[in-house]
Phi, psi and omega in degrees: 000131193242135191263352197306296201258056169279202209269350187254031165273330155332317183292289169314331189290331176267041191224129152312164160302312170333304204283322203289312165335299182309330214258021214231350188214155199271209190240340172210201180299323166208035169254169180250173176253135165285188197212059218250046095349283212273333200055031185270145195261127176320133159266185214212099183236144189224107155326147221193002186299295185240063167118131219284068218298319173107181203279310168270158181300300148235147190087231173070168201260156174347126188222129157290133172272148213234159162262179204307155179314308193269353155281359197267287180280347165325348182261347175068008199233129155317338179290304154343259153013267175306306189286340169305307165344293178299307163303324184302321190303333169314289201279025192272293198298327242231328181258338181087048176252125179263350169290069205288094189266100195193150033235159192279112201230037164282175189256166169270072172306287174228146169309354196275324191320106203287314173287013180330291166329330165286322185288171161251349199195155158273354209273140145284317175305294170341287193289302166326318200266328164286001126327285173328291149347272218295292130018276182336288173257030161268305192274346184296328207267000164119318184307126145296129169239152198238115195284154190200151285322099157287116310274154179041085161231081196245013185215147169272336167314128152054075194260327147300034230148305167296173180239104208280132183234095176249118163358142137332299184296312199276357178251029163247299178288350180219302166262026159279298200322312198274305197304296158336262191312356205265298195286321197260027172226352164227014160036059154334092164304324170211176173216175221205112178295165193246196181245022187237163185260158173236092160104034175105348190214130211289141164350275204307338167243089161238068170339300192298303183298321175279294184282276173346302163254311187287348185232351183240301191280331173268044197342072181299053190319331204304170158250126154253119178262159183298199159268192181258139188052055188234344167311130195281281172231199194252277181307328176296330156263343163312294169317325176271331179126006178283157171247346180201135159298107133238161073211182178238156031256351194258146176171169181231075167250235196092196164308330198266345171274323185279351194286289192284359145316294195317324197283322212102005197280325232226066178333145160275000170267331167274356170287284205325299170317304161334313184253334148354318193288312197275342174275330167300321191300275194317306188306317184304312183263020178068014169252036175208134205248072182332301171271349200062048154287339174103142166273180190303085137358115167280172202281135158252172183099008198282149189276172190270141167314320182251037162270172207276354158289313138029257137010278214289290187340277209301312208285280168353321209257304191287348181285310187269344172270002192298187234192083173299097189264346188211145162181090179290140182054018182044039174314323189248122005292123131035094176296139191095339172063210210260003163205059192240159193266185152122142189249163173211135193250142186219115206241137188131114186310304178284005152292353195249300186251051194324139157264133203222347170216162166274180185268179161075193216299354200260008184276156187237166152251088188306167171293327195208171164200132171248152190269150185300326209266315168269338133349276185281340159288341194291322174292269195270345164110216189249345175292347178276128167224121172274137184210134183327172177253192153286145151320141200217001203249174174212001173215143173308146192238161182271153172306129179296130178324324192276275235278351159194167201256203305125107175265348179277310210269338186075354166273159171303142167100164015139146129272072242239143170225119173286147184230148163268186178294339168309334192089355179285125173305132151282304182179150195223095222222162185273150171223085162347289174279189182241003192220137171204151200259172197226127169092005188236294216227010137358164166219353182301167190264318164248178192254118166322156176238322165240151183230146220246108181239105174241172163187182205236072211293168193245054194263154142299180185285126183151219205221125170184146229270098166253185196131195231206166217185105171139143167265161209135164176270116186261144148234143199249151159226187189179058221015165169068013190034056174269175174192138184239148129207168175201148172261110192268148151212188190293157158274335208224186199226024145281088201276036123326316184290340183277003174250332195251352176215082189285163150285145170260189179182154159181145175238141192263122190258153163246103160240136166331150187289178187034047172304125141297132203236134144246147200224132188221127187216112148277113166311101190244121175296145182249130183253145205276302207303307201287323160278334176300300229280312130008331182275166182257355154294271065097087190236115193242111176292159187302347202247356158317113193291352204273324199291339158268019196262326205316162169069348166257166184162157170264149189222162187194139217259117172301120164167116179210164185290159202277329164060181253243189149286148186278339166291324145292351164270341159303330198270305170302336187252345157312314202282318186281308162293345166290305158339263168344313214042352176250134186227124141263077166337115175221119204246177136156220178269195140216185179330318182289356181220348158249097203208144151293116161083042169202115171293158150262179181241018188185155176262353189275147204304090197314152166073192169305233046231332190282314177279334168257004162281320188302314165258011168256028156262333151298345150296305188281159158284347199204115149240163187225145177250133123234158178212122177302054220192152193264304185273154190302154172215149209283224179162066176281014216234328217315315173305344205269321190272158161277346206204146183228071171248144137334047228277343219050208171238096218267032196051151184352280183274054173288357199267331196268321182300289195305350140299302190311313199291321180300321176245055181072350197300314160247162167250141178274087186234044153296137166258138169315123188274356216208116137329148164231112173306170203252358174196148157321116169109314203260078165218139164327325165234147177215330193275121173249045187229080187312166205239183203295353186246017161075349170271175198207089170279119151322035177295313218330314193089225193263355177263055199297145142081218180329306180359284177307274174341308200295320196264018214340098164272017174187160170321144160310145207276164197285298180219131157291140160283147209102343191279130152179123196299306188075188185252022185240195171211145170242149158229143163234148185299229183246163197217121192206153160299119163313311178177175192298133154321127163276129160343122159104322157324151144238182200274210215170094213251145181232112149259106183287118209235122163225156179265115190256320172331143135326349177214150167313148181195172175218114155290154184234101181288140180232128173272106157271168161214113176263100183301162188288320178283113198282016175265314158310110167287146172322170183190147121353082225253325235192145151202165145208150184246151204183129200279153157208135183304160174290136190077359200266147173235165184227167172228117189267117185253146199215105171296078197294168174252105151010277201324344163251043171216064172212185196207146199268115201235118193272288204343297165266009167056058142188190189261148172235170180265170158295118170256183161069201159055223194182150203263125193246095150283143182201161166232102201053174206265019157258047190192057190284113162267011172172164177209148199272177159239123169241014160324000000 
């Protein structure tokens, strides 16, 4: 679908071919350039999976942290969706963004997938219609949301660089899919090309994908921008369907697009379409001003990350996708609720230092992040005694804002001074965090060479960890005549990594209490080209957007207390769950294994983390797992325990949600969006490791996740997807068609549910559809959730999607229908309650 002669060519018709070029790539890391010829206004675009971060990358002001993608669709429910939409567009209006960029709606291929966590589902249906939702009450509210990663981008290995090789069929029927519903059922503004090749031919060109299905067969109006820095080349992506480069200003359109027009490589008609595209985008988000009124005014009045609608919002959303998987004796809710008696030793580095976001462009800077330990004292009192976990980290983290002062300012967090190559300040500023990036998003007039970090830590007299995060020559000094260095340089040949995986270092020092610290980083330039050009695969043209990365990167000043041995926090949480007898585990991952630009290479629980459920469950009478952790993670302990939730990663207020769902104040009345295997290695898809030629085959085909398991390609999974208790019990009735499917329909199921519990609860009916034909898997046709009283019975109708009851015909380049087969209610397909016959 071609925008050339829409209602903005009078607008275009006053542009140079230069100016028109100019508006096509951006003007700063995440801004656009404006035009006020045309009356177009600079845009504003912001990362956006789990909170709206603002212009800079790191740092920067108070941002709400939203929880994570798989508690979002973990609720199974659209109202959910949509109202995350809406808020994020609040806090879109509350920064002056007009662009949100999310939701991430690649799949959960293998588990190994580090970005996983951003995403919402192995499901395509799932993940489309939470998508759709999610669309809805972003852009109702005035926001652009922008759909990521177009197309197979479900692995962080070689990301640059690798090549995804899929079938037509599975990329049509499956990860084609959640972007299709996202454009027809929530009329999608834009969408973000991915930084991986699809078949031989980089994102960012897709001629089949972009122009062809996504703007031509679905008569798509929206804009696609790269991803940053993901553009390849210049004529091949003008020509493939990208419409805009980013971030900016360098990049390689430009002069080299204007270049290629002049030759004839490039139509100047395909120029036009292209920024059509960015002017509807801008017209949609009020950054274009037609008549000269000036542009649309964001809303004002938004509410503050911490205020107490906030609050309630974020606790509430994340409380409701959490995810009951075990609750032997109905241990859960917490016996006695909030005002019972009975003591709880609540044990676990992430119950004290709860993960509340992943890592790479989707982290933010809250205002807060509350812990599982206040959470739950908040609740329970002085009956709680908490005692630290095991170690759970394998690389040094920059310093928590509370662990060091401002030695100018007395605030928490840094002193941090740019230096130039003269060694003359540039500037010299207060830092909130402890971690920031350099050469990219700068405000500066030269480019720093060294950057100067002191503070006054806020330690006792003892053994505690300093060091440094970023490449380059660190020197640390410190009280107490300590002194440190070290020369960090890259591992890899990706300079992705220097912003989203710097190399590190820290070593454990004994320093006096409330030690001054200064930490110093010589900047050392990377020449990329020269490590690219160095791989023996790895062939990166000269018009490479990777190629304008020199000099950036994040850097981050290390220091935290060195804390006890896991053998002695094993011994203490023994000691302690024994006391109690009731023990709360809070077990998982962190950033380093839920991340951008990083895979995992195992599921299994980082540190002891495993050796200490197992033995403060042989200690205690009553144990609960929770676990902090977005992706399946293994549970050889699982027999050992009573209770099992499911927490994710739950935003600023995860500590307070994940107290509510334990002791009933909410019900945790989430489903699994993700299988979880029962061993490493045991899934239908697992290598997220491109092979010596950079590809990385899609067998699975179209039998992603369950798919797979039912049709079994692999050991039965550990929890099906779909499994979750909640705090209710069910029976269910009978299940019938609503009426005949009509041609071109899909069926329409009345499942009769009553609630045999003692408490109000909410179920999630789920419609499987199994074609008749075994080369087709089973799939995900339908689902609705529904409250119910206790003893109370419902009749639930569950609404199929056309769309899974068709099937991608390569023969015929087109789609045929699904006949046949039969409608599987279940709660998840290890939990079949009835079956439809639709012969």
């Amino acid at each position: 679908m071609s925008l050339g002669n829409h209602t903005f060519a009078p607008l275009i018709a006053r542009l140079t071919l230069e100016q028109k070029v100019h508006l096509l790539t951006g003007d700063t890391a995440f801004t656009l350039p404006g035009n006020d010829t045309i009356g177009l206004a600079p845009l504003a675009f912001s990362d956006g999976p789990t909170g709206v971060r603002g212009l800079k990358f790191m740092g920067g002001d108070a941002v709400a942290l939203f929880p994570n993608a798989t508690l979002i669709s973990g609720s199974w429910d659209d109202s959910v969706a949509e109202e995350v939409g809406r808020m994020l567009s609040e806090e879109a209006h509350r920064q002056g963004i007009h662009v949100v960029l999310g939701p991430t709606i690649n799949l959960h291929r293998s588990p190994l997938g580090g970005r996983l966590f951003e995403a919402y589902s192995e499901d395509p249906y799932l993940t489309g219609r939470t998508a759709a939702a999610y669309v809805r009450g972003m852009q109702g509210n005035g926001t652009g949301a922008c759909l990521k990663h177009l197309v197979a981008n479900e692995s962080e290995t070689l990301r640059n660089f690798m090549d995804s090789r899929v079938t037509e069929t599975a990329l049509r029927e499956v990860y084609l899919l959640p972007f299709e519903m996202a454009v027809q059922d929530a009329g999608a503004w834009s969408m973000m090309a991915a930084y991986n090749d699809v078949n031989g031919v980089a994102a960012t060109e897709q001629d089949h994908i972009q122009n062809q299905i996504v703007k031509g067969e679905w008569c798509w109006d929206g804009l696609i921008m790269s991803d940053w820095f993901a553009t390849k080349r210049t004529v091949e992506s003008a020509n493939g369907g990208l419409d805009l480069v980013m971030p900016g200003p360098a990049g390689p359109w430009g002069e080299r697009l204007v270049a290629a027009v002049r030759r004839g490589d490039v139509a100047e008609a395909t120029v036009d379409d292209h920024l059509a595209r960015l002017l509807l985008l801008a017209e949609r988000t009020g950054g274009l001003d037609r008549d000269g009124s000036g542009p649309r005014p964001f809303a004002p009045g938004m509410p503050a990350p911490d205020s107490e609608l906030r609050k309630e919002q974020l606790r509430r959303i994340a409380a409701r996708g959490m995810v009951v998987v075990k609750n032997d004796g109905d241990l859960l809710p917490l016996a006695g609720g909030l005002d019972g008696a009975g003591a709880v030793a609540l044990i676990g580095r992430h119950a004290v230092a709860t993960q509340d976001m992943g890592g790479g462009s989707a982290q933010v800077n809250p205002p807060y992040q509350s812990t599982v330990a206040e959470g739950l004292t908040a609740r329970f009192g002085e009956r709680v005694t908490v005692v630290d976990g095991v170690h759970v980290r394998r690389r040094p983290v920059p310093a928590s804002p509370a662990f060091v002062t401002d030695p100018v300012t007395g605030e928490p967090g840094m002193r941090v001074t740019y230096l130039n190559a003269a060694g003359t300040e540039i500037a010299s500023r207060h830092e909130g965090g402890t971690a920031i990036t350099v050469g990219w998003d700068d405000d500066f007039s030269e480019s720093p060479a060294a950057v100067v970090f002191t503070a006054t830590l806020a330690n006792d007299a003892g053994r505690v960890r300093l060091g440094g995060m970023g490449a380059g020559n660190w020197k640390i000094a410190a009280d107490g005549g300590t002194e440190l260095a070290a020369e960090l340089g890259f591992s890899g040949f990706d300079p992705g990594e220097a912003v989203l995986r710097p190399p590190a270092f820290s070593e454990a020092v004994t320093l006096p209490a409330g030690a001054a610290v200064t930490a110093r980083l010589d900047l050392i330039p990377v020449d990329w080209r020269a490590v690219l050009d160095a791989h023996p695969v790895v062939n990166v043209s000269d018009e490479s957007h990777l190629l304008s990365m020199a000099g950036f990167g994040a850097v981050a000043f290390v220091a935290e207390p060195a804390g006890r041995t896991d053998d002695q926090a094993i011994d203490d949480a023994v000691a302690a769950a024994r006391e109690a007898g009731t023990a709360v585990v809070v077990v998982g991952l962190t950033e380093e294994d839920e991340t951008e630009a990083s895979d995992k290479a195992t599921l299994a629980l980082p540190g002891l983390q495993d050796e200490l459920v197992r033995r403060v469950a042989a200690a205690a009478e009553r144990t609960v797992v929770v676990v902090n952790a977005a992706t399946p993670v293994l549970m050889p302990w699982l027999d050992d325990v009573d209770a099992v939730l499911i927490a994710g990663l739950p935003g600023q207020e995860g500590g307070h949600a994940i107290a509510a769902a334990l002791t009933g104040e909410a019900e945790p009345a989430g489903r699994l969006v993700t299988s979880y295997p029962a061993a490493d290695g045991a899934a239908p898809a697992w290598n997220v490791t491109p092979a010596e030629d950079l590809g990385l085959d899609y067998n699975d085909g179209t039998a992603i996740g369950y798919r797979g398991w039912h049709a079994g390609a692999a050991p039965a999974p550990l929890f099906w997807f779909g499994h979750g208790l909640g705090y209710g019990a069910w029976e269910y009735g009978t299940a019938r068609l609503a009426a005949p499917a009509a041609e071109g329909t899909a069926p329409v199921l009345d499942v009769e549910l009553t609630n045999t519990s003692q408490r109000p609860s909410r179920e999630t009916v789920q419609v499987y559809f199994a074609p008749d034909d075994d080369a087709q898997p089973v799939r995900l046709a339908g689902y609705a959730g529904v409250d119910v009283a206790p003893g109370e019975t419902a009749i639930v109708r569950v609404a199929c999607d056309p769309r899974l009851f068709r099937r991608w015909d390569e023969a015929a380049n087109g789609w045929a229908p699904l006949t046949g087969g039969e409608l599987v209610v279940a709660r998840g397909l290890g939990d079949v309650k009835a079956r439809v016959s639709l012969r």
